[in-house]
N, CA, C and O atoms as a GROMACS GRO file, in nm:
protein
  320
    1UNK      N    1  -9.654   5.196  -6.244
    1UNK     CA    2  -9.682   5.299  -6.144
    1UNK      C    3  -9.649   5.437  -6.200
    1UNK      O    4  -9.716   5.539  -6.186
    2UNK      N    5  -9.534   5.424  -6.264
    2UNK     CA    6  -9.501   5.550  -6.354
    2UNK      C    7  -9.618   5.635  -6.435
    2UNK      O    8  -9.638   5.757  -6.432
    3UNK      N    9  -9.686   5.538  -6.504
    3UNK     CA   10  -9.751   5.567  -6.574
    3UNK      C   11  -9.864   5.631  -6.513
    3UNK      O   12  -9.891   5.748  -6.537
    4UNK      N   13  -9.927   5.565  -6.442
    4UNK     CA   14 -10.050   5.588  -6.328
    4UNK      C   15 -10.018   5.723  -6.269
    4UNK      O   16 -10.118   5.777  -6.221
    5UNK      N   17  -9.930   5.778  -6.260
    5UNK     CA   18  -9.882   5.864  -6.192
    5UNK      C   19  -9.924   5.980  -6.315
    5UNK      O   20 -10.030   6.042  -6.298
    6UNK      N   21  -9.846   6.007  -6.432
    6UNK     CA   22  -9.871   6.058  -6.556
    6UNK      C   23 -10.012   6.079  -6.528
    6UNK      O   24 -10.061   6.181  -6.480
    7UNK      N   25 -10.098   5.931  -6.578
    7UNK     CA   26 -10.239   5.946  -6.602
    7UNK      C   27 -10.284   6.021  -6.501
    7UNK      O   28 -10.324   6.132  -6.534
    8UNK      N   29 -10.291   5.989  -6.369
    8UNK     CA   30 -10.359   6.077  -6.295
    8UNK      C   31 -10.350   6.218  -6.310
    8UNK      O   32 -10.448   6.290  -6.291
    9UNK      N   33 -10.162   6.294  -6.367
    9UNK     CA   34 -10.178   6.460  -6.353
    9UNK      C   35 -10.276   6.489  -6.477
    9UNK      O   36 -10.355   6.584  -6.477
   10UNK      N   37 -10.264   6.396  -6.585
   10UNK     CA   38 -10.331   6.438  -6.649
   10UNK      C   39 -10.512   6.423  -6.643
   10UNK      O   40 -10.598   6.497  -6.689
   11UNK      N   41 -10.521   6.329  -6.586
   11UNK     CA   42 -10.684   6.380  -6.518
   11UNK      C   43 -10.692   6.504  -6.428
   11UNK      O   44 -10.779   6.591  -6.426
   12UNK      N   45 -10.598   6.493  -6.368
   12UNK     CA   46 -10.634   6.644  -6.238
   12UNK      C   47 -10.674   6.750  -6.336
   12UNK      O   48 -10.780   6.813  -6.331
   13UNK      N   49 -10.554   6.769  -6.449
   13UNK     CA   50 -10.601   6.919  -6.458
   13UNK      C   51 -10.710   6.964  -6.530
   13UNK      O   52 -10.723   7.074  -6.585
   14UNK      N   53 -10.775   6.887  -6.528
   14UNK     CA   54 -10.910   6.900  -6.584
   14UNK      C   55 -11.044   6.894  -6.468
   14UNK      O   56 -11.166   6.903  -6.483
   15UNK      N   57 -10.958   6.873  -6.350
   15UNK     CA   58 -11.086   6.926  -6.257
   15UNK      C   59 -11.132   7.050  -6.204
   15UNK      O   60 -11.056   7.129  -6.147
   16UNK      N   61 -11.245   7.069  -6.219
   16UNK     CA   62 -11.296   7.196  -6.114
   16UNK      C   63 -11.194   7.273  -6.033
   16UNK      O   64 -11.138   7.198  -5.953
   17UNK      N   65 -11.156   7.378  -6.027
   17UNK     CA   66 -11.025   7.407  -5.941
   17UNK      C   67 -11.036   7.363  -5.783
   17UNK      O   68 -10.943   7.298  -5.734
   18UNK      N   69 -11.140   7.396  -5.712
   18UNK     CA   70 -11.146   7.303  -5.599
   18UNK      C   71 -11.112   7.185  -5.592
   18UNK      O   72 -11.046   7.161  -5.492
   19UNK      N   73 -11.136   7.068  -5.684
   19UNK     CA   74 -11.100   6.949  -5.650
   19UNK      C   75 -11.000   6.949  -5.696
   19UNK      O   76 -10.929   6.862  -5.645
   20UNK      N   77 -10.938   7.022  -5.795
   20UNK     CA   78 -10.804   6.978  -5.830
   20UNK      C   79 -10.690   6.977  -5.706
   20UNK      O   80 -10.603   6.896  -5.673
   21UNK      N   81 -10.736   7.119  -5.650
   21UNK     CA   82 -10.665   7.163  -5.506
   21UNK      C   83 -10.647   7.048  -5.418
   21UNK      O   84 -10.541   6.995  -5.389
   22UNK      N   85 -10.772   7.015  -5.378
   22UNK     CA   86 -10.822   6.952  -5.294
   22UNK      C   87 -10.808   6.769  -5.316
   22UNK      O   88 -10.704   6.720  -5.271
   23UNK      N   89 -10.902   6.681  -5.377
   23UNK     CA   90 -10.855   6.573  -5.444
   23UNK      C   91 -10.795   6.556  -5.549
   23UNK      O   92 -10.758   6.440  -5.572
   24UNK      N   93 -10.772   6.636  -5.622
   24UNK     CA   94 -10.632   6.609  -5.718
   24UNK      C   95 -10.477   6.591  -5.628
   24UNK      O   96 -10.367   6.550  -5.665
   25UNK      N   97 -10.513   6.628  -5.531
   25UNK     CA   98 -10.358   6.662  -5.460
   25UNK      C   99 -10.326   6.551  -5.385
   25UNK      O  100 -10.212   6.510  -5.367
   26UNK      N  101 -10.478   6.476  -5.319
   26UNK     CA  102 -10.497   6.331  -5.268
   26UNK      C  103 -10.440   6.234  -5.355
   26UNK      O  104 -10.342   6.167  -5.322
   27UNK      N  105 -10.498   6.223  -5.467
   27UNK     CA  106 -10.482   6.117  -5.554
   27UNK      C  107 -10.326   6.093  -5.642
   27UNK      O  108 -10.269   5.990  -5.678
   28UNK      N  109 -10.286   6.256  -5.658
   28UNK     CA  110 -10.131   6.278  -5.682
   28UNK      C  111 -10.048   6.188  -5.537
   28UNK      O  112  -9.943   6.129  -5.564
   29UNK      N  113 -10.079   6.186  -5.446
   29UNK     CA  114  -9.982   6.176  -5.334
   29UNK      C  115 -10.016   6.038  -5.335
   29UNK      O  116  -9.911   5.974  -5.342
   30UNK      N  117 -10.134   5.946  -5.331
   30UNK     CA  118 -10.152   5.843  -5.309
   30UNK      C  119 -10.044   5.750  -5.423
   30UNK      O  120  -9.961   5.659  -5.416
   31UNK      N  121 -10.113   5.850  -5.539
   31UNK     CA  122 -10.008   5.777  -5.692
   31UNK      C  123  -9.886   5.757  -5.664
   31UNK      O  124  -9.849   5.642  -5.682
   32UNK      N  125  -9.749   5.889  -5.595
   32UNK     CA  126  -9.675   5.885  -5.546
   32UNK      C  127  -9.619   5.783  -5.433
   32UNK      O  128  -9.508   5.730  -5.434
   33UNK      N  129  -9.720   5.767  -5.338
   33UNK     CA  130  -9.661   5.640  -5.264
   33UNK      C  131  -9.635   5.515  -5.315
   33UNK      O  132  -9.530   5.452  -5.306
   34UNK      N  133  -9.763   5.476  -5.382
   34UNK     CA  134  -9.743   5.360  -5.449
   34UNK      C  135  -9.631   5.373  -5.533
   34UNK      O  136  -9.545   5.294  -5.495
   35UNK      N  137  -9.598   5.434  -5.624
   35UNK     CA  138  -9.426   5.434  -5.672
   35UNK      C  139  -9.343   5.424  -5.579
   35UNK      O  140  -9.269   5.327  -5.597
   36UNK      N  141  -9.323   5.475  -5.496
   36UNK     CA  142  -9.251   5.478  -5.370
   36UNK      C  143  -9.206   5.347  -5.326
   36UNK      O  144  -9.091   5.309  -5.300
   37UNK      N  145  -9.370   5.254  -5.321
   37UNK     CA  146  -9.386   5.157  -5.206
   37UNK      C  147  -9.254   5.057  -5.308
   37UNK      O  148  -9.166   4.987  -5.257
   38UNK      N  149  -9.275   5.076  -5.450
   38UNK     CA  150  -9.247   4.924  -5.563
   38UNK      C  151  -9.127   4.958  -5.531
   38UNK      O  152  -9.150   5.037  -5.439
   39UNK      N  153  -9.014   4.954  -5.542
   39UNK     CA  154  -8.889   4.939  -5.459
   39UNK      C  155  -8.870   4.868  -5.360
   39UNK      O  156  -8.811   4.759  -5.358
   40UNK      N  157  -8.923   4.930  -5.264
   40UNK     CA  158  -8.905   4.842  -5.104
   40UNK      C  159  -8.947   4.706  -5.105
   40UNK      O  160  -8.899   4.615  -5.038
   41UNK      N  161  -9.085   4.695  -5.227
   41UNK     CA  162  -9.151   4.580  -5.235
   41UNK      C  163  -8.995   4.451  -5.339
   41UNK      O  164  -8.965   4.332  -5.324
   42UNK      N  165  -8.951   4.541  -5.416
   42UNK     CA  166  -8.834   4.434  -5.479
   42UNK      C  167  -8.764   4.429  -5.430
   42UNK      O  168  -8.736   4.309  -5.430
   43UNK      N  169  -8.644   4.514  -5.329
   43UNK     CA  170  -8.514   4.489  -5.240
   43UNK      C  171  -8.492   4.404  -5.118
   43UNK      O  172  -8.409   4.324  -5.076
   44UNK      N  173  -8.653   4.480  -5.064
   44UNK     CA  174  -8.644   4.396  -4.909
   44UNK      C  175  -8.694   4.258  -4.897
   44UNK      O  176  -8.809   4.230  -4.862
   45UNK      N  177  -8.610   4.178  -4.926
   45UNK     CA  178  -8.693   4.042  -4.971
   45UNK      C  179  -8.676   3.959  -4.797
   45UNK      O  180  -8.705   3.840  -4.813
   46UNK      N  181  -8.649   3.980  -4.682
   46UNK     CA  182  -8.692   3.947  -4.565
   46UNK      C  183  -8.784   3.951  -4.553
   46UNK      O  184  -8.859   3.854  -4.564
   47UNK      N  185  -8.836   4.122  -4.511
   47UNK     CA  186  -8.981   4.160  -4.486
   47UNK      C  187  -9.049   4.182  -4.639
   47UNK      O  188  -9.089   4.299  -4.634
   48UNK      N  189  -9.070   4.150  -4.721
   48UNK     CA  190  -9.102   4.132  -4.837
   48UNK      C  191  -9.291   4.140  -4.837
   48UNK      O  192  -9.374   4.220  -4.881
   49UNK      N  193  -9.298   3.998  -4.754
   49UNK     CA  194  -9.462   4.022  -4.691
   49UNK      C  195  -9.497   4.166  -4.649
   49UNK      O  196  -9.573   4.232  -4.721
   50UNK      N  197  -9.453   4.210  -4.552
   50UNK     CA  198  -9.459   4.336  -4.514
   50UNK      C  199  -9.497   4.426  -4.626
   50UNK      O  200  -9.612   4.465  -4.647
   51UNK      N  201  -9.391   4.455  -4.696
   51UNK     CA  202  -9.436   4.594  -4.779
   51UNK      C  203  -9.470   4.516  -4.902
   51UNK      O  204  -9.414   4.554  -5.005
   52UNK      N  205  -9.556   4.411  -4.909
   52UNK     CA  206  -9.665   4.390  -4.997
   52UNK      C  207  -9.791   4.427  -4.947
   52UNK      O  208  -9.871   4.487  -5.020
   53UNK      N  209  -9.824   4.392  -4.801
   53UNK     CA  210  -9.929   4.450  -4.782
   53UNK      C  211  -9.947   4.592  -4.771
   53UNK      O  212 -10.052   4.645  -4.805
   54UNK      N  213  -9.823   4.672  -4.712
   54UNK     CA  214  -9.834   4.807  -4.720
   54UNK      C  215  -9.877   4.864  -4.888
   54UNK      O  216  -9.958   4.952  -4.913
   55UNK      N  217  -9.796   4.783  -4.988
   55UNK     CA  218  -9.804   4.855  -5.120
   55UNK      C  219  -9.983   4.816  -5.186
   55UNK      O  220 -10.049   4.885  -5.263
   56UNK      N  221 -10.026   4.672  -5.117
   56UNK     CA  222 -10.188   4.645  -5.148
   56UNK      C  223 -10.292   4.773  -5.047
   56UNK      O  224 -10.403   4.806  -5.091
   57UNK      N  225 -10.243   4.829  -4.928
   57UNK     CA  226 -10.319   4.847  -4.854
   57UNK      C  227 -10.329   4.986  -4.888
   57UNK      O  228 -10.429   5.047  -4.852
   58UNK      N  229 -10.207   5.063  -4.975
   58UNK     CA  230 -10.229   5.155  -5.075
   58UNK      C  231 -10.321   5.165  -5.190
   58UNK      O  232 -10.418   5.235  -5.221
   59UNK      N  233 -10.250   5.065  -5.244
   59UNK     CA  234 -10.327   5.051  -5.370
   59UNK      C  235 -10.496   5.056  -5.352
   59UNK      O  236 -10.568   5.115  -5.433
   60UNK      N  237 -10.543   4.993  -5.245
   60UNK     CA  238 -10.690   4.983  -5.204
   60UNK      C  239 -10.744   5.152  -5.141
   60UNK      O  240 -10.858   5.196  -5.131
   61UNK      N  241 -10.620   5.212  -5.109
   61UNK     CA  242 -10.681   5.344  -5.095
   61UNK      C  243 -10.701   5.402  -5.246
   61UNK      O  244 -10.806   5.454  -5.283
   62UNK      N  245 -10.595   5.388  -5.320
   62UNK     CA  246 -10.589   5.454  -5.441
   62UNK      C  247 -10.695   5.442  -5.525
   62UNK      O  248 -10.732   5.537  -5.593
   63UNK      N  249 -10.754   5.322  -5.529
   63UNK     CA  250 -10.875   5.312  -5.588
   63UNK      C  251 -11.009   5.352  -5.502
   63UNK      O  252 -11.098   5.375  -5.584
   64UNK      N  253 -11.047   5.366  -5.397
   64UNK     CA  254 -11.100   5.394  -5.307
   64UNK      C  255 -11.120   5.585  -5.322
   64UNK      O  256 -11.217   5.652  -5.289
   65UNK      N  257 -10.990   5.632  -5.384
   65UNK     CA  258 -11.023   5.791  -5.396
   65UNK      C  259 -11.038   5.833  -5.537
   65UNK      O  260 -11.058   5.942  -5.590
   66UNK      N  261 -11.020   5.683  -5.593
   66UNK     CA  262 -11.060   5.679  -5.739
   66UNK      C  263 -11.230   5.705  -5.754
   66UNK      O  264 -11.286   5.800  -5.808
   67UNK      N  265 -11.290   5.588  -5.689
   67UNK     CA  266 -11.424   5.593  -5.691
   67UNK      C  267 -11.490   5.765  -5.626
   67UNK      O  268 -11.606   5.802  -5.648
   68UNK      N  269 -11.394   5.843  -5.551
   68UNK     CA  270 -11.496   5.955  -5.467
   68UNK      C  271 -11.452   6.036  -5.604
   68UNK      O  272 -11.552   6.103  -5.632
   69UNK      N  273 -11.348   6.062  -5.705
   69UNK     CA  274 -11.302   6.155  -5.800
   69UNK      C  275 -11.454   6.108  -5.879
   69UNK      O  276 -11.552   6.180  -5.867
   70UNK      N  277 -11.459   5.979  -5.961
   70UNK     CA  278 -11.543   5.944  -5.984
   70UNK      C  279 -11.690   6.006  -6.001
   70UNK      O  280 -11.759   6.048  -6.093
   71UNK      N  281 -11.703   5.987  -5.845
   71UNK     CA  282 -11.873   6.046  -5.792
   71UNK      C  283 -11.856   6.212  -5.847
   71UNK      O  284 -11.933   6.264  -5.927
   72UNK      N  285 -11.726   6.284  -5.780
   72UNK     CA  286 -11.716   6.425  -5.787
   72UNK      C  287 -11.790   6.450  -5.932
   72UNK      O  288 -11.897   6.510  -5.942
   73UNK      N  289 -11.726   6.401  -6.030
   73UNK     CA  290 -11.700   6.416  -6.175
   73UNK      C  291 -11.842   6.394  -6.231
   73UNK      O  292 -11.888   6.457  -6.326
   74UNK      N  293 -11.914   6.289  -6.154
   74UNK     CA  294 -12.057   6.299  -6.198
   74UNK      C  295 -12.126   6.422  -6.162
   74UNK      O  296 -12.183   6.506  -6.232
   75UNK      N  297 -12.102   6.412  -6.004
   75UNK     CA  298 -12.226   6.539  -5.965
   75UNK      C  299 -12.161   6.657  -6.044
   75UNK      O  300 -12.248   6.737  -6.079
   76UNK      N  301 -12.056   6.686  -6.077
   76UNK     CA  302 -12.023   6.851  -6.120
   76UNK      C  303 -12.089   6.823  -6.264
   76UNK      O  304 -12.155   6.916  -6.309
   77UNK      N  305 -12.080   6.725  -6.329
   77UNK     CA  306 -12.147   6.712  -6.487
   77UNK      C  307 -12.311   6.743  -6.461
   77UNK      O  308 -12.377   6.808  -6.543
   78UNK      N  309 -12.387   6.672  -6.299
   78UNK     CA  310 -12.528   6.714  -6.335
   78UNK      C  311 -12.561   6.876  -6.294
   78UNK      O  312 -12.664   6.942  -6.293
   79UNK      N  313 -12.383   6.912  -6.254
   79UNK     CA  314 -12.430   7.068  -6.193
   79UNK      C  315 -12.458   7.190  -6.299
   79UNK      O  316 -12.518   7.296  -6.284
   80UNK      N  317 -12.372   7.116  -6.445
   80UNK     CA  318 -12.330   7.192  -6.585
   80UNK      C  319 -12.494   7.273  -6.627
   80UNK      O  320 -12.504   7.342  -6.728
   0.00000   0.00000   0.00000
């Protein structure tokens, strides 16, 4: 997650300044939770289920704003 976190600043700053603002700041925060979530997911071993699905139901956003960075990154390349 660490890492993912890294990789992503280092994709942001290479976006368009709007999206960097804008979905770079999404995808930073999403990256951030998911680090967040991996903790709770190893300590709390009661509700354990619980913040597995919270840390999957992230992760499915994270890739989810992966794919719209994605699209962005195309259309601004056919805008060049």
């Amino acid at each position: 997650a660490r890492l993912m976190m890294v990789e992503v600043k280092r994709i942001v700053k290479d976006f368009p300044r709007y999206h960097k603002y804008t979905l770079g700041t999404e995808l930073r925060k999403k990256a951030m939770q998911i680090y967040q979530l991996i903790p709770s997911v190893i300590q709390h071993k009661q509700n354990r289920q619980r913040w597995i699905e919270s840390l999957v139901y992230a992760v499915d956003n994270f890739k989810c704003q992966i794919q719209i960075a994605k699209a962005f990154k195309n259309l601004s390349a056919l805008n060049d």
